[in-house]
C-alpha angles and dihedrals in degrees: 000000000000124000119226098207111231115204095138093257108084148079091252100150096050094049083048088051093054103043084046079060091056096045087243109147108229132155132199111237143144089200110128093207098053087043087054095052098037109102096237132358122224109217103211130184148178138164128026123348102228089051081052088055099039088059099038082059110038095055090041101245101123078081098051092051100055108042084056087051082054095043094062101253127163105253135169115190119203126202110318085006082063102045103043088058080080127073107261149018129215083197108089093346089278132186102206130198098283108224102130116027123243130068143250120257139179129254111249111230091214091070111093141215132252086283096053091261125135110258116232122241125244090057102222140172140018126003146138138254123226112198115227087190137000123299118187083211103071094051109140096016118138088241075217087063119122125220128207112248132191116169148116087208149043141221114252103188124169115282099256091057094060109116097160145358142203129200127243121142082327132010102267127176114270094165114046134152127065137264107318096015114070123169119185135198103199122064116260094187096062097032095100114229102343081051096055091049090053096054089046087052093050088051099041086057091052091054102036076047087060099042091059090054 
């Protein structure tokens, strides 16, 4: 089974939606026991940065997912859940949970597109994902393939951590962690087929994951 983390900040339903698609059985919980036991935890996020800390905090729950980070479990974080695993956050001034280095920044609306022409902030809608090293996840994905967006930053994590990056006014990092710890920028559960598969690969490592142990 694969935890949808609630902290109140997140697209959970609509993670929930599309691993009900797939037949992968999946629940939304904050339990620490029943994220403990799930196979793999989807990290979800939408909103501001700071509100996603604040709750994280004040429930305690900063602490749980980290410790289950640290304990090797298998994690994918999705769009402020994917920025606030970095250290910082331009967005509220925020000090995230630290678990990969690097910070979150906004997109400057001076930069411009592929036409010369300034680029709009919030960056929304449709574009592709180019790997900068292998990803089991995207096994099986067209690398044409585009992926749904909706955000004002980007993930800036240290050099070593970029798995994959997108352009939009510059070439920021849409992929970053390591095996075992994915964050995304994009959103997998809106991002039609490649999505999906996304989200089955994700899935097919937890379990080949529990059953090594």
């Amino acid at each position: 089974m694969l935890a949808i983390f609630d902290y109140k900040a997140g697209n959970q339903t609509s993670v929930h939606r599309a691993l009900q698609s797939l037949g992968i059985p999946n629940k939304i919980t904050n339990d620490p026991d029943e994220l403990n036991d799930a196979s793999g935890i989807i990290f979800p996020g939408v909103g501001a940065a700071g509100q996603a800390m604040e709750e994280l905090h004040s429930a305690g729950l900063d602490e749980v997912i980290k410790s289950l980070i640290w304990q090797k479990k298998p994690v994918l974080g999705i769009c402020v859940g994917c920025q606030i695993l970095l250290d910082y956050s331009e967005e509220n001034n925020t000090k995230a949970l630290e678990i990969i280095p690097g910070e979150c920044r906004l997109f400057n609306p001076s930069w411009v597109d592929y036409e010369n022409i300034p680029i709009r902030v919030p960056h929304m809608g449709w574009n592709q994902v180019e790997l900068q090293q292998e990803c089991d996840l995207f096994a099986g994905i067209d690398p044409d393939a585009d992926f749904y967006f909706v955000h004002s930053y980007f993930p800036a994590p240290a050099k070593e951590y970029v798995i994959a990056t997108t352009r939009y006014g510059i070439d920021f990092c849409s992929v970053h962690g390591r095996e075992g710890l994915w964050a995304v920028q994009f959103h997998p559960e809106k991002s039609g087929r490649p999505g999906l598969k996304f989200l089955k690969n994700f899935y097919n490592y937890c379990q080949e994951a529990a059953d090594a142990e």
